[in-house]
C-alpha positions as CSV (number, residue, x, y, z in Angstrom):
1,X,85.7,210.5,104.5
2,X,86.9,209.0,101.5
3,X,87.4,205.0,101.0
4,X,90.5,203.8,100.0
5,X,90.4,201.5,97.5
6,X,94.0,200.6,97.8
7,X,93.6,199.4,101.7
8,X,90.9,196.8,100.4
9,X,93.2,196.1,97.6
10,X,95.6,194.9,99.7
11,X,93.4,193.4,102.7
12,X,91.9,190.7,100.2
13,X,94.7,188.5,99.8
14,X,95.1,188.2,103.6
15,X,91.7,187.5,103.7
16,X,91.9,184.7,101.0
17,X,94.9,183.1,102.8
18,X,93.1,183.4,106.4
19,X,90.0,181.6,104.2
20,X,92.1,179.2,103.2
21,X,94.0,178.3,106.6
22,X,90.4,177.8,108.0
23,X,89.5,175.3,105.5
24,X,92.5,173.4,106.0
25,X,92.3,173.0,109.5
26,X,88.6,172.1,108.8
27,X,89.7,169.6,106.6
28,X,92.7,168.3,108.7
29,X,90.0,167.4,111.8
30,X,87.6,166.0,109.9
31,X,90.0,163.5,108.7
32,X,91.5,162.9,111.8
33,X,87.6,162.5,113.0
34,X,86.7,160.4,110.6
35,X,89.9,158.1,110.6
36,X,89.4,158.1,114.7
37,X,85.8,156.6,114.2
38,X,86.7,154.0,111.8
39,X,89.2,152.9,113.8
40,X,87.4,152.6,117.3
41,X,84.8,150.9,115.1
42,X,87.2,148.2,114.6
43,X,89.5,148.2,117.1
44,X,85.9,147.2,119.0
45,X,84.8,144.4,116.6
46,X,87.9,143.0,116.7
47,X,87.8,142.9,120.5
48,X,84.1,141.2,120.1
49,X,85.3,138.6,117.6
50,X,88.3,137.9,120.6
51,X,85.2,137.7,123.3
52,X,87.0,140.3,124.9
53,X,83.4,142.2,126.0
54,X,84.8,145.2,128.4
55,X,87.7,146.0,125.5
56,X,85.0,146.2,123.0
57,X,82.3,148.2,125.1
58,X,85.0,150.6,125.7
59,X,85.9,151.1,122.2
60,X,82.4,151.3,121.1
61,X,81.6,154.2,123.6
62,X,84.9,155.9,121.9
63,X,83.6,155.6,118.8
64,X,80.0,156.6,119.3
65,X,81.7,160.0,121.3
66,X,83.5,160.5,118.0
67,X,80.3,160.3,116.0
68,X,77.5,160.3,117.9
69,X,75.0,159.7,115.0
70,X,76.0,156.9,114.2
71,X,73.0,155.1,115.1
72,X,74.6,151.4,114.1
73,X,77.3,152.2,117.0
74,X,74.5,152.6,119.3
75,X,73.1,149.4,118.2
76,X,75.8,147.5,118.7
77,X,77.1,148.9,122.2
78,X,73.0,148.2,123.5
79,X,73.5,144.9,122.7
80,X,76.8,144.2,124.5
81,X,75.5,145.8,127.4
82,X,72.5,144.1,127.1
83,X,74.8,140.4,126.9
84,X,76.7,141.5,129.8
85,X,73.6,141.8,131.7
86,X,73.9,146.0,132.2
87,X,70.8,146.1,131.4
88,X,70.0,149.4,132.6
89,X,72.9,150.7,130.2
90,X,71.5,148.9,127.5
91,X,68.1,150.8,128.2
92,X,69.6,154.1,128.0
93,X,71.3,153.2,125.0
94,X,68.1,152.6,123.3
95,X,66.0,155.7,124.8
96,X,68.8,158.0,123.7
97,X,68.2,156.0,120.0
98,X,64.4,157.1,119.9
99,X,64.3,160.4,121.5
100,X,66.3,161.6,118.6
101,X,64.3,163.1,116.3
102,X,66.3,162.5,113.1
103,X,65.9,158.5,113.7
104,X,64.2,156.9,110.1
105,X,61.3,155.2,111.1
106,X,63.0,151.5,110.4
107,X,66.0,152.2,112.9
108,X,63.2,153.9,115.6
109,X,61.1,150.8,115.4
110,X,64.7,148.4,115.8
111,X,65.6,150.8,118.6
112,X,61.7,149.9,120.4
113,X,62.0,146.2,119.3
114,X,65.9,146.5,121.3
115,X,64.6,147.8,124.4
116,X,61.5,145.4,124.9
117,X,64.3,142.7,124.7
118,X,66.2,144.7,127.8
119,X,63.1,145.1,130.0
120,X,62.5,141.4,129.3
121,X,65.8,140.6,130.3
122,X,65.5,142.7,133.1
123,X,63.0,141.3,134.2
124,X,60.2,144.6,133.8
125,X,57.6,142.5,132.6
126,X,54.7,145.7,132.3
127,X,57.3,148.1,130.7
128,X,58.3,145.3,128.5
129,X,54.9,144.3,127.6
130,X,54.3,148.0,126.6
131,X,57.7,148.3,124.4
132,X,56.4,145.5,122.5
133,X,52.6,146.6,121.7
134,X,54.2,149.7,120.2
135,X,55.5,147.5,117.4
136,X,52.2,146.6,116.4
137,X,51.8,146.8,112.5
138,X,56.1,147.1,112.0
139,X,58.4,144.3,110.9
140,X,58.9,143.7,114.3
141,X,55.0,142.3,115.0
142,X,56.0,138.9,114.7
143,X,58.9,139.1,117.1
144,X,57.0,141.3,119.7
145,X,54.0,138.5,119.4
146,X,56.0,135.7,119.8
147,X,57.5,138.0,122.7
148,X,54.8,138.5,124.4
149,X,53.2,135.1,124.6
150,X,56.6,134.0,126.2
151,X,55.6,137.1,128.6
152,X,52.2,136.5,129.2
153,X,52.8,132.6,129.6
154,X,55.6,133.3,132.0
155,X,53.0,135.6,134.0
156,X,50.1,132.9,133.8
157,X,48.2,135.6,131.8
158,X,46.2,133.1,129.6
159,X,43.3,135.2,128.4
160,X,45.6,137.4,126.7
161,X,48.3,134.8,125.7
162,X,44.9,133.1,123.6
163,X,44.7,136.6,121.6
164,X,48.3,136.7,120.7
165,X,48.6,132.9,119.8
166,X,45.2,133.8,117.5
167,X,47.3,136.6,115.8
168,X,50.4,134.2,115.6
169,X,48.4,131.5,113.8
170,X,46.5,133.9,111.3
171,X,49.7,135.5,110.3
172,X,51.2,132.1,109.4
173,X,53.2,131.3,112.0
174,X,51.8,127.6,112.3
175,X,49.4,126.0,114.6
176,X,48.9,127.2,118.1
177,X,45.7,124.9,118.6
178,X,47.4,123.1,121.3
179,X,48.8,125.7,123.3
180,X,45.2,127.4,123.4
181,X,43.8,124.1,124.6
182,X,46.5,123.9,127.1
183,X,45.4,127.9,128.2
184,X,41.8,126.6,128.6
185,X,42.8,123.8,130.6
186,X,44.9,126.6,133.1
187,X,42.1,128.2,133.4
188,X,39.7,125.7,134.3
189,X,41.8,124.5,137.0
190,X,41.8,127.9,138.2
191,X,38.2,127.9,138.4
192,X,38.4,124.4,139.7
193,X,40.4,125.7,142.6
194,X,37.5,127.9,143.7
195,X,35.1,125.2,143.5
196,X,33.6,126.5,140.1
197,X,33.0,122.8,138.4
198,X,30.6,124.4,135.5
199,X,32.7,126.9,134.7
200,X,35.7,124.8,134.4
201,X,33.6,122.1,132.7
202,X,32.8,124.1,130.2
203,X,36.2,125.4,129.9
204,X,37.2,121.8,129.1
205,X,35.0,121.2,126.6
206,X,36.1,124.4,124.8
207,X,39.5,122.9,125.0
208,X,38.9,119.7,123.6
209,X,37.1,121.3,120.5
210,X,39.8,123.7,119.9
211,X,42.3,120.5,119.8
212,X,40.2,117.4,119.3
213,X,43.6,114.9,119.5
214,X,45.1,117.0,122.6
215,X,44.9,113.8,125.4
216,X,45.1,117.1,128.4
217,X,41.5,118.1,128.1
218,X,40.2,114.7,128.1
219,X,42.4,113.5,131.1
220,X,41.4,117.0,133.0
221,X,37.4,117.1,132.1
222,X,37.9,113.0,133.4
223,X,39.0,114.0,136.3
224,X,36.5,116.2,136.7
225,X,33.7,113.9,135.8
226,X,35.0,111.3,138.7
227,X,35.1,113.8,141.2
228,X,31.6,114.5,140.3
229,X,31.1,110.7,140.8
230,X,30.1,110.2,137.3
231,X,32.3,107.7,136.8
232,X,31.0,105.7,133.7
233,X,30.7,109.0,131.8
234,X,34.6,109.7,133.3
235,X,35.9,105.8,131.9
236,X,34.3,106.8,128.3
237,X,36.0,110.6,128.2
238,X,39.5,108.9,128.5
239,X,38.8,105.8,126.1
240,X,38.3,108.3,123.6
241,X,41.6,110.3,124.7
242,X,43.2,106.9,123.9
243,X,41.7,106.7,120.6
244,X,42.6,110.1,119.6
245,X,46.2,110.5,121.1
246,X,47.0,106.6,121.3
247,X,50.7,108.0,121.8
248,X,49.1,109.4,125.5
249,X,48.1,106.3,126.2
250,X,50.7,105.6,129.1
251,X,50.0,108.7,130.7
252,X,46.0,107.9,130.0
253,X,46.3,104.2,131.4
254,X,46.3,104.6,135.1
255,X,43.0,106.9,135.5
256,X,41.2,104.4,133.1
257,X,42.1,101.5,135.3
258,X,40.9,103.8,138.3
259,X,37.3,104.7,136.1
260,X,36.9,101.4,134.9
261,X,37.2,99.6,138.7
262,X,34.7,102.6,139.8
263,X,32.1,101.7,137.1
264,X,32.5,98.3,137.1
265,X,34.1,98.0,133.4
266,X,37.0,95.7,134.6
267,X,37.0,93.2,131.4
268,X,36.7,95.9,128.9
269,X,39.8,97.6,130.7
270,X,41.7,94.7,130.7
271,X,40.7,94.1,126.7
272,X,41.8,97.4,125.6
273,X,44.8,98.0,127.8
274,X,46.4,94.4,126.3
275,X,45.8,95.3,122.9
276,X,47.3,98.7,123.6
277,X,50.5,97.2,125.4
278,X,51.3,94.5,122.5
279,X,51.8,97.6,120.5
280,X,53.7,99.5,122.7
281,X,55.3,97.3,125.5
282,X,54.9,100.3,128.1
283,X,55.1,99.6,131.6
284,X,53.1,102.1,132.4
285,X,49.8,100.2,130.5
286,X,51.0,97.0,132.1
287,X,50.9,98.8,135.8
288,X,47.4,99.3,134.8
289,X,46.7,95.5,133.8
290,X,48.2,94.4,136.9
291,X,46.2,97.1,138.7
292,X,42.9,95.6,136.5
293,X,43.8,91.7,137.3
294,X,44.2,92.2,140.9
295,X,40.9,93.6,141.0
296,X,39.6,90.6,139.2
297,X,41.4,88.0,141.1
298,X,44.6,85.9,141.8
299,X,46.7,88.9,142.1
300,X,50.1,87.8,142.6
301,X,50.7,85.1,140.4
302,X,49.1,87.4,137.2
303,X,51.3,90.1,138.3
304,X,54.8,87.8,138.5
305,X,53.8,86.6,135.0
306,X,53.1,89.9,133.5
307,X,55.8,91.1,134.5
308,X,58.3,87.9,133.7
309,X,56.4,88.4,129.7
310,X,57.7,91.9,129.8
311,X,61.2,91.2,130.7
312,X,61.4,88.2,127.6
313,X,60.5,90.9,125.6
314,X,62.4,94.1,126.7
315,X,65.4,94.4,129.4
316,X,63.5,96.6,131.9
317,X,65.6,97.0,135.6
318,X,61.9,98.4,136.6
319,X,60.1,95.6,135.6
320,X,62.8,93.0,136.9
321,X,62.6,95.1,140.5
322,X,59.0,94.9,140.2
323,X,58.5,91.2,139.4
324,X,61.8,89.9,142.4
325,X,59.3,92.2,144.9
326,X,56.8,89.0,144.7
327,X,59.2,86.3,144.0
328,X,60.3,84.1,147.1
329,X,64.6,83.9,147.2
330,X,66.7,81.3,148.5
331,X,68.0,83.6,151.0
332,X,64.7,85.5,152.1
333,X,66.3,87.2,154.8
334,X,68.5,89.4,152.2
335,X,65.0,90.0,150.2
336,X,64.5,93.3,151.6
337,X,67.7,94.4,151.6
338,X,67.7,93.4,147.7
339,X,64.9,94.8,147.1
340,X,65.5,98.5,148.9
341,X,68.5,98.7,146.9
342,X,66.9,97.8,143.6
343,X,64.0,100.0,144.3
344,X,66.9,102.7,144.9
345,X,68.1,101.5,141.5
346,X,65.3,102.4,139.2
347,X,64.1,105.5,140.8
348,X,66.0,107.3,138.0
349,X,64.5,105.4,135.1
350,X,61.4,106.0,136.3
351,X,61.6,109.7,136.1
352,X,60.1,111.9,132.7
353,X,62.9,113.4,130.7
354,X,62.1,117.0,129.0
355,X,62.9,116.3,124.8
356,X,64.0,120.3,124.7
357,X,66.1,120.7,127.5
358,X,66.8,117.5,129.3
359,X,65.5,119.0,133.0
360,X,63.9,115.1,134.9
361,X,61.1,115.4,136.8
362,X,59.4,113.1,138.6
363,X,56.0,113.5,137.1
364,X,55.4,114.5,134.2
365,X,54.5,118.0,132.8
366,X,52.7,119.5,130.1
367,X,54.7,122.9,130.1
368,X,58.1,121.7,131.0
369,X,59.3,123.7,134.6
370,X,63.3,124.6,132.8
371,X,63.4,125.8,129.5
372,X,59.1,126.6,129.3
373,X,58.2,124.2,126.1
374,X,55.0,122.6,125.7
375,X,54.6,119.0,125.7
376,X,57.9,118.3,125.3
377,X,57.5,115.4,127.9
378,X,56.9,112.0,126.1
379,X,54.4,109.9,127.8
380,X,57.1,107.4,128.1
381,X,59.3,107.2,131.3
382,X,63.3,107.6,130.9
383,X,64.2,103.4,130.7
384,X,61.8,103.8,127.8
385,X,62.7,106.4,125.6
């Protein structure tokens, strides 16, 4: 059978023409693809930048549908979800990201660093805790370490929250000394707890050598000491806290009173804690004078006048309610109705006051119970500060 030449003559112009219809249409929907992408893209920023959340996630999931390798997209529409609080979207968003295998190795480690933040949110501590080891040696570490402490400090895992503040602090990140001595001191009152007074002794000690000026350790190992009724031994480990963290010294000033009535130290007490309170004028040292005189003598009057100095010196509602409590009135039948109210008066300014986040507490804390920060109480009450 013989091929005709003139049949394939005239079959390649309809074969160019057919070639080029194809490419056309080729063409044509890839610019209508990449015009539709584009335009989700900003139709859903726009929405963002209105705080219009649910308009935006739903032109961000166009968008990624029209271009699903986009891995920017995916970013973005994790972290919506994630703000929302879908945080099981936002976690699928982010495993999709890594089990591509065409991800560069900066956008796979973003993508790891993106879902540790939802399991954190979420609340998975362990999966979160994983997520972020994986970012070991990336330019993620310092996040994920500064991650996990939170994590590890949120689940009162102090051994582990010492390695990661060690790794903080020798990659620059400043000093972490006092949160270490603050880990010690949890986990000597741990040990205390289960009647372990060596271990936790020796705990304390470690604490106060790790952060000599830290006033925690001193007033904890103190403590300790007078339980152990080595109370001359307890007076001298908070006299020192008051020389090292003389800005403690309110906080410090009612357990030396209590030491130095146990050991018999009285004068000394009352010698120190006047030259602290002409500095300072807190009532908290004067409480502890009182405390000191009345256990020397002559109680009341020492007390009315102490108190009667303070209030020519600062305007104190505390120390006025304090000072009417042993004054005789005119009308001493209204005295204790005065007084309750008064007494009702200052229980507020008599409260600690978080410098971070403001949360009031009625004693004061060294890890604040709202917003987590450490010593962000002054030693100062709230009519002080």
């Amino acid at each position: 059978m013989e091929f005709d030449l003139s049949l394939l003559l005239l079959a390649l112009p309809v074969v160019f023409v057919l070639g080029w219809m194809a490419s056309r249409l080729d063409l044509r929907q890839l610019r209508m693809e990449s015009r539709q992408a584009p335009k989700a893209y900003f139709k859903g920023l726009n929405f963002l930048l209105n705080e219009q959340q649910d308009q935006a996630i739903d032109a961000f999931i166009e968008a990624v549908q029209n271009d699903p390798d986009t891995s920017e997209l995916h970013f973005a529409l994790g972290n919506l979800f994630r703000r929302r609080g879908e945080y099981e979207r936002a976690v699928r968003v982010h495993q999709h990201l890594l089990s591509r295998a065409d991800l560069v190795a900066d956008d796979r480690h973003r993508a790891q660093h993106a879902l540790a933040l939802d399991y954190l949110k979420a609340g998975l501590l362990d999966r979160a805790e994983d997520a972020l080891l994986k970012l070991e040696g990336t330019r993620f570490e310092t996040q994920a370490h500064l991650a996990l402490l939170a994590n590890y400090e949120r689940s009162r895992d102090w051994e582990h929250a010492a390695v990661i503040a060690q790794k903080l602090e020798a990659s620059g990140q400043g000093s972490f000394k006092g949160r270490q001595a603050h880990y010690l001191c949890e986990q000597a009152a741990a040990l205390h707890t289960q009647q372990d007074l060596d271990g936790a002794s020796a705990l304390l000690l470690q604490a106060i050598a790790t952060a000599p000026d830290a006033p925690r350790p001193h007033m904890d190992l103190a403590a300790l000491q007078r339980q152990r009724q080595a109370d001359r031994q307890a007076f001298a480990t908070l006299a020192e806290a008051m020389q090292v963290a003389p800005i403690a010294t309110p906080l410090i000033a009612p357990l030396y009173a209590e030491a130095a009535v146990a050991c018999g130290a009285v004068p000394a007490a009352i010698s120190t804690l006047k030259a602290s309170y002409e500095q300072t004028h807190a009532l908290d040292v004067l409480d502890a004078i009182v405390a000191l005189e009345a256990s020397a003598g002559n109680p009341d009057v020492s007390a009315r006048e102490w108190y009667a100095h303070h209030l020519a010196m600062e305007p104190s509602l505390v120390a006025a309610a304090k000072w009417i409590a042993g004054e005789k009135l005119e009308h001493e039948q209204f005295h204790p109705q005065v007084q309750r109210a008064l007494d009702h008066a200052v229980k507020p300014l008599t409260r600690y006051r978080c410098a971070a986040c403001g949360f009031e507490a009625k004693r004061h804390f060294w890890q604040c119970p709202g917003c987590q920060a450490w010593d962000s109480y002054p030693a100062r009450r709230v009519e002080e500060l």
